[in-house]
C-alpha positions in Angstrom: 81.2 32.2 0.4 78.7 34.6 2.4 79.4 37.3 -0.6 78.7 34.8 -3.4 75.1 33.8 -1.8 73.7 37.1 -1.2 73.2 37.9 -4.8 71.7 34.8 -5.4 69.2 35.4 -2.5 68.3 38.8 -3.6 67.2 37.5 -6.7 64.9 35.1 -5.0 63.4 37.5 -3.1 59.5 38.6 -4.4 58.9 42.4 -4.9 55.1 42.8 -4.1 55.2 46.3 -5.2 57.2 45.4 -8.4 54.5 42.3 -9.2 51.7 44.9 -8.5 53.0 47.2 -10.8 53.4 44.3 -13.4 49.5 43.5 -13.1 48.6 47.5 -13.2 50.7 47.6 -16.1 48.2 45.2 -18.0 45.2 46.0 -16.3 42.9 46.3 -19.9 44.8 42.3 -20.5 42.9 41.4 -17.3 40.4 43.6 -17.4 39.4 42.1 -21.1 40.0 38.4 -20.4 37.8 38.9 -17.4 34.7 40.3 -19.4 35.0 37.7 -22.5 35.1 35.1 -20.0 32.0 37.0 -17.9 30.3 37.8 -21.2 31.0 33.6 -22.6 29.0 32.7 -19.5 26.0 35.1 -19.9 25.5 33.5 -23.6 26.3 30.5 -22.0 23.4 30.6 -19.6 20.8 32.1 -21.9 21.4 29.8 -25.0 20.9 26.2 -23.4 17.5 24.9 -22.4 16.4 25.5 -18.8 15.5 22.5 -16.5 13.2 22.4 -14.5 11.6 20.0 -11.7 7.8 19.1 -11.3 6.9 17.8 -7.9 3.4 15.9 -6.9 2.3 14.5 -4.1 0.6 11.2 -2.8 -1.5 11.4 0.2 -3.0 7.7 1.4 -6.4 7.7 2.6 -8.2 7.4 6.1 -10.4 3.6 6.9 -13.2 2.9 9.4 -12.3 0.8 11.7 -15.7 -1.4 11.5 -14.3 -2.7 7.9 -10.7 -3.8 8.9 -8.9 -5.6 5.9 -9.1 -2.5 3.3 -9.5 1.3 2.8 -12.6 3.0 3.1 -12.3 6.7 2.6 -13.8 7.6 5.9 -13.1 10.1 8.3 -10.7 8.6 11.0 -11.2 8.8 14.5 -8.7 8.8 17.4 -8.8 5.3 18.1 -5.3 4.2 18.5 -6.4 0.8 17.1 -7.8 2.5 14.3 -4.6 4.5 13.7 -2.6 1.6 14.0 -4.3 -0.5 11.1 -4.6 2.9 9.1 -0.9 3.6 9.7 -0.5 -0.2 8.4 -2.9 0.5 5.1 -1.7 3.3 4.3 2.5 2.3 4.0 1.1 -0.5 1.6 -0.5 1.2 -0.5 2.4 3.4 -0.6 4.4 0.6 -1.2 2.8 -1.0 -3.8 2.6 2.8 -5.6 6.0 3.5 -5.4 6.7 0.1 -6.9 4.5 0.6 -9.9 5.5 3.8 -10.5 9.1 3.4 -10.5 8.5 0.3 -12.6 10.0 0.1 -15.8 7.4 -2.0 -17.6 4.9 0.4 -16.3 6.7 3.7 -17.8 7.0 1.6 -21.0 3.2 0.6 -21.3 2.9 3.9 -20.6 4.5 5.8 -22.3 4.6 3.2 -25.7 7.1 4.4 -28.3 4.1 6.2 -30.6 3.1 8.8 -28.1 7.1 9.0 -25.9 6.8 12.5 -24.5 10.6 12.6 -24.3 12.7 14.5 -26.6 16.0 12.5 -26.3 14.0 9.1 -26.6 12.5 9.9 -30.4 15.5 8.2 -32.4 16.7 5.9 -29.4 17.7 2.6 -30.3 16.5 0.7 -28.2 13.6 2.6 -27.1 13.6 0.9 -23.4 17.1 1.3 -22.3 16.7 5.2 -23.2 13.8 4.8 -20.9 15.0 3.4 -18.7 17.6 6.2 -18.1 14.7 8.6 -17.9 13.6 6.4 -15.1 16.8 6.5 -13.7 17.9 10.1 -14.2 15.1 12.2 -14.4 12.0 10.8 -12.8 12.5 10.2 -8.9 10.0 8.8 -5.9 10.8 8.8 -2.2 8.7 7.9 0.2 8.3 10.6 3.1 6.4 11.0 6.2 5.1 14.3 6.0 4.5 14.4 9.7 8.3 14.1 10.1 9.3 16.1 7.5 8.0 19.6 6.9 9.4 19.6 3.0 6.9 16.3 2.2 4.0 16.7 -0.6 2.7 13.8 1.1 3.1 10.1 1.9 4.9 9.6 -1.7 6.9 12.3 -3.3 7.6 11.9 -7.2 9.5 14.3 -9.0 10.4 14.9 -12.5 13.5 16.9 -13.9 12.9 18.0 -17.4 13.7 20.4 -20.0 11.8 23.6 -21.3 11.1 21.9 -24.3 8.3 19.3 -22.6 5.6 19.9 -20.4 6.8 17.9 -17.4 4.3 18.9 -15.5 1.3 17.6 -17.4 3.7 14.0 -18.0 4.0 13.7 -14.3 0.7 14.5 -13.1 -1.2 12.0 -15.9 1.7 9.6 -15.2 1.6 9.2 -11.4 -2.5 9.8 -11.9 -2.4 6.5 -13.9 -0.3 4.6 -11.4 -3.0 5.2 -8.8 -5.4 4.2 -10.7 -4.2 0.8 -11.7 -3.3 0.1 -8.2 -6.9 0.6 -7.2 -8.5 -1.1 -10.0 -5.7 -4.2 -8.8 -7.0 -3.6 -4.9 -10.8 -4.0 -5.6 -10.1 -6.8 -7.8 -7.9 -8.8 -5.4 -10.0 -7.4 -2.1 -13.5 -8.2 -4.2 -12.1 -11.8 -4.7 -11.0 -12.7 -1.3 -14.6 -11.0 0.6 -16.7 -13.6 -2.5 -13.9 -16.5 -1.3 -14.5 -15.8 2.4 -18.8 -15.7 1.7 -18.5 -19.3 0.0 -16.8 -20.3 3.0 -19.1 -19.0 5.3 -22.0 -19.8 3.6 -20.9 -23.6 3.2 -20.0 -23.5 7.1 -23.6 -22.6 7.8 -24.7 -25.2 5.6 -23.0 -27.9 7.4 -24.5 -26.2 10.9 -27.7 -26.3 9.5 -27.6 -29.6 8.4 -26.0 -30.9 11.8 -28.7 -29.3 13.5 -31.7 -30.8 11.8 -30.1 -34.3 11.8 -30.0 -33.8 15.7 -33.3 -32.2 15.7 -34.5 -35.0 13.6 -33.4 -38.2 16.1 -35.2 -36.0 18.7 -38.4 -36.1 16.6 -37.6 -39.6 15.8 -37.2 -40.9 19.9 -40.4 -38.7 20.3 -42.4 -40.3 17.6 -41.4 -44.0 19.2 -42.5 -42.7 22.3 -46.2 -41.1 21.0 -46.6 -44.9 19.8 -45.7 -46.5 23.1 -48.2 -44.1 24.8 -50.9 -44.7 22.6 -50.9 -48.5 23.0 -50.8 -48.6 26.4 -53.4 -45.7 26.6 -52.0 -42.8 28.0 -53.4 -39.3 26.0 -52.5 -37.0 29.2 -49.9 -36.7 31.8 -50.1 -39.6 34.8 -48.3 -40.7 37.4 -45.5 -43.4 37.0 -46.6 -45.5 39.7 -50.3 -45.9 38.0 -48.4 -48.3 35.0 -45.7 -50.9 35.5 -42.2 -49.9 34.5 -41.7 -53.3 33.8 -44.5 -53.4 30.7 -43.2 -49.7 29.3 -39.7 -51.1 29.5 -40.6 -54.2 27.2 -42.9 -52.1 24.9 -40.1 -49.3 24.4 -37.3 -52.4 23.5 -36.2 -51.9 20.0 -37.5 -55.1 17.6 -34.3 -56.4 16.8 -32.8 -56.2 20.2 -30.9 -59.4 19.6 -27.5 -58.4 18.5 -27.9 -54.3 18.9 -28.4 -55.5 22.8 -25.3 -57.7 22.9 -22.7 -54.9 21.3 -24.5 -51.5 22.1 -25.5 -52.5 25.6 -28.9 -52.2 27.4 -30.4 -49.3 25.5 -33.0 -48.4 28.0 -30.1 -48.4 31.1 -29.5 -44.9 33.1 -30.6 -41.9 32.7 -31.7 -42.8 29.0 -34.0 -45.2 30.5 -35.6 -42.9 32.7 -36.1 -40.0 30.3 -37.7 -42.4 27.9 -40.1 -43.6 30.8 -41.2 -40.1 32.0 -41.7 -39.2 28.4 -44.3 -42.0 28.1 -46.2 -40.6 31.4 -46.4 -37.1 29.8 -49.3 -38.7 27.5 -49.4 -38.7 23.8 -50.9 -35.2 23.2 -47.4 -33.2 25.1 -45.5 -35.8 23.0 -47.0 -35.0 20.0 -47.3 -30.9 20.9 -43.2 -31.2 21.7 -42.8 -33.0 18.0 -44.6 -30.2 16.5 -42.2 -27.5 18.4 -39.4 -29.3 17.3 -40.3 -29.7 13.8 -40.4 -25.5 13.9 -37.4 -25.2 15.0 -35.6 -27.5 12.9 -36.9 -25.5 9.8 -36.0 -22.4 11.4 -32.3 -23.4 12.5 -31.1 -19.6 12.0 -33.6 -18.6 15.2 -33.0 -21.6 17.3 -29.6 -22.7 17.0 -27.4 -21.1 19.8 -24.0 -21.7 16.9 -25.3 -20.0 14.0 -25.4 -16.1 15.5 -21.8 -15.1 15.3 -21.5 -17.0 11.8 -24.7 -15.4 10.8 -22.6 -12.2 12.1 -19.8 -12.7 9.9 -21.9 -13.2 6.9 -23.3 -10.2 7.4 -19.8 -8.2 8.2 -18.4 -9.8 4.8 -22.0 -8.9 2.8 -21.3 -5.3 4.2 -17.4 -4.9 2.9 -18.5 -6.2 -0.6 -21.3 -3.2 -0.6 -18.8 -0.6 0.9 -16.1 -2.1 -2.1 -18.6 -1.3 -4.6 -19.1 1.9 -3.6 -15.5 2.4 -3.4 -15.2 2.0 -6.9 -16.3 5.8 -7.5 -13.8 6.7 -4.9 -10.1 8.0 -5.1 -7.7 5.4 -3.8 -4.9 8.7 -3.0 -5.0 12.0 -2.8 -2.7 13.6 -6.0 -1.8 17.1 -5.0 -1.5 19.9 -7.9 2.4 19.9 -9.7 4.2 22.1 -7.8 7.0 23.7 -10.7 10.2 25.0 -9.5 12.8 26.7 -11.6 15.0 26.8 -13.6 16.9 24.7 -11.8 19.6 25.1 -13.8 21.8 26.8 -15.5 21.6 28.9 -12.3 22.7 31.8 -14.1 23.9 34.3 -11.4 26.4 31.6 -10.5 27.7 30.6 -14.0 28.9 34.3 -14.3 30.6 34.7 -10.9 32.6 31.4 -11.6 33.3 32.6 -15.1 34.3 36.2 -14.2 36.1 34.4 -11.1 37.9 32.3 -13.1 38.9 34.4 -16.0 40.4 37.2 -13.9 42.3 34.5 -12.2 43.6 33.0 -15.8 44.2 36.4 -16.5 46.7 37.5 -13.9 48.2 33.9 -14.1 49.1 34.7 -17.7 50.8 38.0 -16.8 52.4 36.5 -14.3 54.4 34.1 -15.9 54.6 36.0 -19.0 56.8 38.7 -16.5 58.7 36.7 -15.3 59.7 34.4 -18.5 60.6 37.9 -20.0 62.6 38.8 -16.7 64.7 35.5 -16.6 65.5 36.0 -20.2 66.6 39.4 -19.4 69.2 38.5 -16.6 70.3 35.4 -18.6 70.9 37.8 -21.3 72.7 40.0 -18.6 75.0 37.2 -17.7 
């Protein structure tokens, strides 16, 4: 059984030397296939349309920390509070940019069907939904921090993949230019709207202080004015001793005319310490009575110098007066930094690589062919054999 087995092995036994002499046999076969497939490639890469990629970048801007609530483009300082409400700006407007940008609606109004810069969009059906694979495809925005990362444009990357036939670069640059614009023009509204709504609030507050004020100011004048006539019946024009007049007889003349039922449910109102204010009132004389109406009258109409409650509102005012100005010459100001389109490419076909794979894989294809050809022809040889 030993000798019937052997041949069989033998036969199943590779030759490397015979296989190598197979392949050197059809070298030009393999030599040939190798350079069609090579020279496929090369026609390959130079026939179809490049691609490319146009990158741009968003930097946020700086704010002062005296006008927290929006950005000011001013220099920032190294206030760590300051940082910390800049950091907080700037990641919503970055926000709100990458949302608008990577908007649909926004690429559609846009980019309307009559002036579509894309090639692949000019018979689509519908217009949007080929759009919208542009969007999803082609345009890209990723939100970096380019202190972290060495490869960031800025706070907002966008990038566009195109083909030689458009000018992505000019389509990005007025495209994301756009985006920032709108979302300024949307920030000064809302921002200009809230600083008027916070004025009228302020300003009505201050009203109502004013007008508390002068009420109080006015009893004041009014107690005053009671006691001027008290002193001038009973005679006294210039400060005088209490003990010179009877309390009694200033007590009576200072009792309210309808004392009936006010005494009963307000109580005595000439008891305590009101009582005795009103009494030493009467023995500074008419003339300081009248000279402390006239003061208070001043003040009342000047409520802004004299009232201790109306500085820090006063304050505000002024703080919110400020912002408006600073918004309104933020108007003329960038809202971001765009950078300049930085083009890389082609991206692809990467050329160098197509041929390798193609001259790669056509050699390969090549001595697969021989291979099994060889050994086809060598099977039928020993089944002819047999």
């Amino acid at each position: 059984m030993d000798q019937q087995q052997l041949p069989q092995i033998q036969d199943d036994e590779i030759d490397l030397f015979e296989l190598f002499g197979q392949l050197w046999d059809e070298k030009f076969l393999i030599i040939g296939a190798t350079f069609v497939f090579g020279a496929l490639a090369v026609a390959y890469s130079f026939l179809v349309t490049p691609v490319y990629e146009a990158k741009i970048g968003i930097k946020t801007p700086t704010i002062d920390q005296a006008s927290p609530g929006f950005p000011i483009l001013l220099t920032s300082n190294n206030n760590n509070n300051n940082n910390n409400n800049n950091n907080n700006i700037q990641s919503q407007i970055i926000s709100r940019l990458n949302q608008r940008l990577a908007s649909l609606d926004f690429l559609q109004s846009f980019y309307p069907q009559a002036t579509n810069p894309f090639p692949t969009c000019v018979h689509a059906k519908p217009y949007r939904n080929c759009l919208a694979g542009v969007l999803q495809g082609s345009l890209s925005f990723k939100i970096l921090d380019p202190a972290k990362n060495n490869f960031a444009l800025g706070s907002l990357d966008a990038q566009l993949t195109y083909k030689a036939d458009i000018d992505g670069a000019s389509i990005l640059a007025s495209y994301v230019s756009e985006g920032v614009v709108q979302i300024k023009a949307e920030l000064v509204d809302e921002l200009g709207r809230k600083n008027a709504i916070d004025q009228k609030n302020l300003e009505r507050s201050i009203e109502e202080l004013d007008r508390s004020f002068k009420a109080e100011i006015n009893r004041e004048i009014s107690l005053l004015a009671q006691d001027v006539r008290v002193a001038k019946v009973l005679g006294i024009e210039e400060p005088q001793q209490q003990s010179n007049v009877s309390n009694q007889v200033i007590s009576m003349a200072l009792r309210p005319a309808n004392s009936g039922d006010d005494a009963v449910s307000g109580g005595n109102a000439m008891s305590g310490a009101a009582s005795a204010n009103r009494l030493s009132n009467i023995f500074l004389g008419s003339r300081a009575l009248e000279e402390q109406i006239k003061n208070l009258q001043e003040r009342r109409d000047q409520p802004g110098l004299f009232d201790p409650r109306r500085p820090p509102l006063t304050q505000s005012l002024q703080r919110l007066e400020t912002q408006a100005e600073q918004l309104r010459e933020w108007r003329d100001l960038p809202l971001a930094d765009v950078t300049q389109v930085l083009v890389e490419g082609p991206v692809s076909p990467k050329k160098q690589l197509i041929v390798a794979l193609a001259v790669v894989v056509g050699g390969m294809l090549a001595v697969m062919f021989v291979l099994v050809r060889n050994a086809v022809r060598n099977r039928k040889a020993r089944m002819a054999e047999a």
